[in-house]
C-alpha positions as CSV (number, residue, x, y, z in Angstrom):
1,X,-96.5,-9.7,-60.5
2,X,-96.2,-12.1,-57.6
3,X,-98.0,-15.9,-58.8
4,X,-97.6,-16.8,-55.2
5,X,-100.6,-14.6,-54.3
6,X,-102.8,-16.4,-56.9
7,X,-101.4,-19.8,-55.1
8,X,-102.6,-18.4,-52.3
9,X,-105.5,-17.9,-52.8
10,X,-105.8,-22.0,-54.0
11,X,-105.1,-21.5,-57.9
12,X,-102.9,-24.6,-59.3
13,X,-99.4,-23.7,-61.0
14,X,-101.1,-24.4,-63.9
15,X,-104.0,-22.7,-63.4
16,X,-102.3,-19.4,-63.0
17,X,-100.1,-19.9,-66.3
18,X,-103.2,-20.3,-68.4
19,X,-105.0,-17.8,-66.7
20,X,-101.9,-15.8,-66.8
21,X,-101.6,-16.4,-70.8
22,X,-105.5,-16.1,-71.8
23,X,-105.3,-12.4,-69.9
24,X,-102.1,-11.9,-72.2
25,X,-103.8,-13.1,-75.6
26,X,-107.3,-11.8,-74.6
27,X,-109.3,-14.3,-76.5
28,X,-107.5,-17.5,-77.5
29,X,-108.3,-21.2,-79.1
30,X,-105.9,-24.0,-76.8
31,X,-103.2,-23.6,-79.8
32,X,-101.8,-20.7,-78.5
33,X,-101.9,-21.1,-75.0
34,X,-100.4,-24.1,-75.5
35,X,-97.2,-22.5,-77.1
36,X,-97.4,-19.3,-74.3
37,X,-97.8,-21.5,-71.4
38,X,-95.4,-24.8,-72.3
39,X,-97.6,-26.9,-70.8
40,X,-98.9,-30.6,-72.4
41,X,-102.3,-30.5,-74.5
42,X,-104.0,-32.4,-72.2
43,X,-103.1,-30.4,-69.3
44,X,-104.1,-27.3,-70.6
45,X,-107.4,-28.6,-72.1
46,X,-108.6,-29.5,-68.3
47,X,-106.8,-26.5,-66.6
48,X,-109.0,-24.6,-68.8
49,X,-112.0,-26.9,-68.0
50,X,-111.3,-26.1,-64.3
51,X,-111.1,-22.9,-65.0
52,X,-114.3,-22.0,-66.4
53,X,-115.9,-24.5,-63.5
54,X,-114.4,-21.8,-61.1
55,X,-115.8,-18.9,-63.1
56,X,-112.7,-17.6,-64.1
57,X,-113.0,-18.4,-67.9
58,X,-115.6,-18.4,-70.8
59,X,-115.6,-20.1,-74.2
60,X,-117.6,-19.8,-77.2
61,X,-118.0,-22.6,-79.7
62,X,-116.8,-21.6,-83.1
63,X,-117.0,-24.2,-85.5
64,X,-115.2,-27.2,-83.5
65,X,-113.1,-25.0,-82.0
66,X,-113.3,-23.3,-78.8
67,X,-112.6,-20.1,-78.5
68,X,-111.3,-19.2,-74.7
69,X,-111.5,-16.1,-73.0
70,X,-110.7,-14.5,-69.7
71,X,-113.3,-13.4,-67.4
72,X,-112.4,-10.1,-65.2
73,X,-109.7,-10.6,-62.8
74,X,-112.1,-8.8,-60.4
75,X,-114.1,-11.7,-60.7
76,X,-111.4,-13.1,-58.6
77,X,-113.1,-12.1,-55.3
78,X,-116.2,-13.1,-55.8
79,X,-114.4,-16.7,-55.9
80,X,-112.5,-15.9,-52.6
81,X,-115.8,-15.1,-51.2
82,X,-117.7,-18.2,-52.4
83,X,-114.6,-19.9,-50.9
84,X,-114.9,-17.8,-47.6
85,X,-118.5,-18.7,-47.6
86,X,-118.5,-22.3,-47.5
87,X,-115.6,-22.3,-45.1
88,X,-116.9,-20.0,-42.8
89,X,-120.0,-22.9,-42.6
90,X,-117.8,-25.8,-41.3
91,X,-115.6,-23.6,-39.0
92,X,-117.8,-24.0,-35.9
93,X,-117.7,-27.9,-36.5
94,X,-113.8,-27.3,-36.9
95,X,-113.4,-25.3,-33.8
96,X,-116.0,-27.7,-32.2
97,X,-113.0,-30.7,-33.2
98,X,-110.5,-28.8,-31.4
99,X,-111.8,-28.1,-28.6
100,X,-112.3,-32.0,-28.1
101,X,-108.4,-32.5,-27.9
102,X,-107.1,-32.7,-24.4
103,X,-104.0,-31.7,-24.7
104,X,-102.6,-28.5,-26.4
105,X,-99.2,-28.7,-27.9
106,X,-95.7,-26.7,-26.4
107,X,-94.0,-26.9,-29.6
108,X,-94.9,-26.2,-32.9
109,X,-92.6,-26.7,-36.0
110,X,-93.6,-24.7,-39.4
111,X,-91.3,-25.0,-42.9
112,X,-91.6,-22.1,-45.7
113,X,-93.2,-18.9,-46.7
114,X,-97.0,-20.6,-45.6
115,X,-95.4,-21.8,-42.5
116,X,-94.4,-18.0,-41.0
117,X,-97.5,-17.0,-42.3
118,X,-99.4,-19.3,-39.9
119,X,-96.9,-18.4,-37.1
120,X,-97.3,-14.9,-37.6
121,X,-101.4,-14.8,-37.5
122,X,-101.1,-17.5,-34.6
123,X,-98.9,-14.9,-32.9
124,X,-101.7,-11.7,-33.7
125,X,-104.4,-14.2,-31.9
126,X,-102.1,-14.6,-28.9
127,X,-104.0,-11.9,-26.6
128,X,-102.0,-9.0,-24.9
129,X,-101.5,-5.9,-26.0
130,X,-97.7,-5.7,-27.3
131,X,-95.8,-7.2,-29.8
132,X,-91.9,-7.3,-29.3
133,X,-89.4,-8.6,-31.7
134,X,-86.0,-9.3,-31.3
135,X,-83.4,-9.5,-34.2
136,X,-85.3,-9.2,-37.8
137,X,-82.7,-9.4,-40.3
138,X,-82.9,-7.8,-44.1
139,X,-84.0,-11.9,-45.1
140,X,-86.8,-11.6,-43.4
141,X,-88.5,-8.9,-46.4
142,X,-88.5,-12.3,-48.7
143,X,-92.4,-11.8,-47.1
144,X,-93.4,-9.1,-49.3
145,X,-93.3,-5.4,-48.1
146,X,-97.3,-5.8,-48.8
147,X,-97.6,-8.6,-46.3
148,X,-95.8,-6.9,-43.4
149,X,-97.4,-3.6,-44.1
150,X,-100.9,-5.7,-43.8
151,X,-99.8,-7.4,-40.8
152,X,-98.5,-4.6,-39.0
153,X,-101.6,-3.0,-39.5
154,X,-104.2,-5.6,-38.8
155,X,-102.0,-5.5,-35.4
156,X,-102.5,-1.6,-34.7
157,X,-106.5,-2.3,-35.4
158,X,-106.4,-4.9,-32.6
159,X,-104.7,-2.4,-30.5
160,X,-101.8,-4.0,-30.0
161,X,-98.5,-1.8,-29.6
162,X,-95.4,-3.2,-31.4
163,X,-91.7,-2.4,-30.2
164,X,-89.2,-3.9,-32.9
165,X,-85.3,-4.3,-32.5
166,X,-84.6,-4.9,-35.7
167,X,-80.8,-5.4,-37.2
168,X,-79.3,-2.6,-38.6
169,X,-79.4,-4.3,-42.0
170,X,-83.1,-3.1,-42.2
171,X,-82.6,0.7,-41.3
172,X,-83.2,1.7,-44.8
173,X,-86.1,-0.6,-45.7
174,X,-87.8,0.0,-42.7
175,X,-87.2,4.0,-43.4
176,X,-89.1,3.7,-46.7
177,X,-91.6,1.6,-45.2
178,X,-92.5,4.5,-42.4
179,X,-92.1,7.1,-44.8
180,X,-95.8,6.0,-46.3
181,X,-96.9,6.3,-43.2
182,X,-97.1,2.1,-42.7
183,X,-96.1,0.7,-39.1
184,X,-98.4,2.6,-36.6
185,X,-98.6,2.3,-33.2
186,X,-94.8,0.9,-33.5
187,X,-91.4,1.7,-31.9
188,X,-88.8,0.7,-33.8
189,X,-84.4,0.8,-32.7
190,X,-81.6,-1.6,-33.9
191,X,-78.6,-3.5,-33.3
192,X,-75.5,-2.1,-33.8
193,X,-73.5,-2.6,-36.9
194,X,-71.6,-6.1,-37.1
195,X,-74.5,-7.9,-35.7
196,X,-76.9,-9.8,-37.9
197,X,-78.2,-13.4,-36.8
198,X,-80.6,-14.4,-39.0
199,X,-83.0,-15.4,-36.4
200,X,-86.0,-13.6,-35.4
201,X,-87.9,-13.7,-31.8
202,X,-91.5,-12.1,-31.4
203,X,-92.9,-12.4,-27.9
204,X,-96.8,-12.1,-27.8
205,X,-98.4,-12.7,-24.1
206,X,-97.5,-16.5,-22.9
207,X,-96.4,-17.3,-27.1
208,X,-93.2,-17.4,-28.7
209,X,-92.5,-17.1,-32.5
210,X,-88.5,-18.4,-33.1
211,X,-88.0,-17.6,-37.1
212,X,-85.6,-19.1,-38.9
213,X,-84.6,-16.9,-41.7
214,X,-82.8,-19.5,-44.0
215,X,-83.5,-19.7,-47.4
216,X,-86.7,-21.5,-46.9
217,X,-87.6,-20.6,-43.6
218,X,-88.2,-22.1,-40.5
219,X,-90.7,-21.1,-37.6
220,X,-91.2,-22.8,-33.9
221,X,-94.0,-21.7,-32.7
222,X,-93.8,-21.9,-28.4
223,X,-96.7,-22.0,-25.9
224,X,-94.9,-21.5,-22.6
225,X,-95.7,-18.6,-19.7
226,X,-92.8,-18.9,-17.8
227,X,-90.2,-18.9,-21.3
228,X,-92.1,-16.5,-22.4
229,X,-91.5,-14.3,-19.4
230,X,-87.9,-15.0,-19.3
231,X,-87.8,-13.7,-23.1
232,X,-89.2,-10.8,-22.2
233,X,-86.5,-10.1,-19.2
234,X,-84.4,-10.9,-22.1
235,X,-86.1,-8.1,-24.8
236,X,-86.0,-5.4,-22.4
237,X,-82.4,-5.5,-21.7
238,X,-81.8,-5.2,-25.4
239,X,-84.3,-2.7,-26.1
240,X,-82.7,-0.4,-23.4
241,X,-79.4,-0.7,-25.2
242,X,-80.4,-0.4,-28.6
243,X,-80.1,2.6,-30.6
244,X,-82.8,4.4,-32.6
């Protein structure tokens, strides 16, 4: 199981390692989940505290002891909805904040797994109807085949045709990936053998997404028509020269 996902979602490292150990033990006083989860007495008696305020635990009193228990980890989305609910109430004021700002930035620098996230949905909210991308190295699956498979598909459900030039590094991934029937609406060729940068280049209307495939990656994000326009002189060429 991936604890990233339950960081997403705004859980605290040691949030998920209680919550983590309590599904473990089932029903639990602090003792063991202190000796389960390594973490300081104190820390786990207000993780668990925070817990419970976010629904995601219960305790009975037994004695002057609490007993600690798990609530169902399908309880889970009702807490991203509550969450989705009271953001989706400042949003307009958000957007309202935004729109005050005069000038739009070029150039925008991201750093880490989060950071090509937000590239990546900035990118889907770019307008136009293709996706290209030049150069995605075997690196770039430190994502999660689940996140690109939920990517590629919100993109085919906003109509938006994808042609990828991947490097050859990610024939056989992206075989097995296509092979469920993942990737629609999508062309896909690649390098030839011997060439792997471990760069990536999507072009998305006037946008440009430069990844950075390092071992904690690096996005510029670009907000240029006439680079833009260049880049995609520079895609074509390569597409017509790649192989299948």
């Amino acid at each position: 199981m991936d604890p990233q996902i339950l960081e997403d979602i705004g859980l605290t490292n040691a949030e998920i390692k209680v919550y983590i150990a309590l599904l473990e033990l089932g029903s639990s006083t602090a003792g063991p989940i202190l000796d389960k989860t390594n973490l300081h007495n104190s820390v786990v008696h207000m993780t668990l505290n925070k817990l419970i305020d976010k629904g995601l635990v219960t305790y009975l009193k037994e004695g002057k002891r609490n007993n600690y228990q798990p609530t169902n980890p399908k309880h889970i989305l009702d807490y991203i909805d509550q969450k989705k609910e009271r953001f989706e109430k400042i949003l307009p004021e958000l957007l309202a904040k935004q729109g005050l700002s005069k000038e739009k930035p070029e150039v925008m620098m991201f750093r880490g797994i989060r950071g090509i996230r937000e590239i990546l949905f900035e990118l889907l909210e770019a307008g136009g109807k293709e996706h290209h991308t030049i150069g995605s190295p075997l690196e770039s699956v430190m994502m999660g085949d689940a996140f690109w498979i939920d990517y590629h598909q919100k993109r085919a459900r906003k109509k938006i045709k994808a042609k990828l030039l991947f490097n050859e590094s990610l024939r056989e991934w992206t075989k097995k990936v296509r092979a469920t029937g993942h990737y629609p609406h999508a062309e896909i060729k690649f390098y030839a053998k011997g060439f792997e940068p471990l760069s990536e280049t999507i072009i998305r209307n006037d946008q440009i997404g430069i990844l950075l495939w390092v071992e904690k990656p690096i996005g510029i994000l670009v907000h240029n028509k006439e680079l833009a326009e260049s880049y995609e002189k520079y895609f074509q060429f390569l597409w017509d020269k790649a192989k299948n």
